[in-house]
N, C-alpha and C positions, 0 to 999 in steps of 0.2 A: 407241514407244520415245522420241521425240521429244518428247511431252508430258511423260512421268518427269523428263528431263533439266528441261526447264523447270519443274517441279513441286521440285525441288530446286536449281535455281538461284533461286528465288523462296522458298525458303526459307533459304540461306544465305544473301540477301540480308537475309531479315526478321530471321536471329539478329543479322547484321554491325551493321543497325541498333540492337537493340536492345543488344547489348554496348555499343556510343558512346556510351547515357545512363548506363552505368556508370561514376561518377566513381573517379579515378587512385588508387592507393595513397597519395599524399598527403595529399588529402582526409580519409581514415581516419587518418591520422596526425593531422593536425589535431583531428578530431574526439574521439578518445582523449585529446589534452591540454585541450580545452577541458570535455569534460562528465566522463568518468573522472576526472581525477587532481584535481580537486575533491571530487566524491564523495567521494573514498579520503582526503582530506585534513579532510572532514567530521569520518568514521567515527572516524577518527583523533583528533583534537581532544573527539567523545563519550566514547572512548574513554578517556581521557586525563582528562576531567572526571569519568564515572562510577568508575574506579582513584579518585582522588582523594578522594570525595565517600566512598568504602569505608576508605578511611583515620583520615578523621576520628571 
């Protein structure tokens, strides 16, 4: 019985670790306005040239 216990205290030990290298919700926050809303602001501007270039 004794080993169980230890056998799953060494294991919520190795989850508790491994969640800590999970970076915070702001992180992802961060990262959504740096590589996303560029993207989106690309797409957007193709967008915006290809309409335009249909016009002429």
């Amino acid at each position: 019985m004794w080993e169980i216990f230890q056998f799953y205290k060494g294991m919520i030990n190795m989850l508790k670790t491994i969640i800590s290298y999970i970076p915070s919700w702001q992180v992802f926050v961060q990262t959504f306005i740096v590589f996303f809303i560029p993207y989106l602001m690309s797409k957007l501007f193709n967008w915006i040239q290809t309409s335009k270039e249909e016009w002429e």
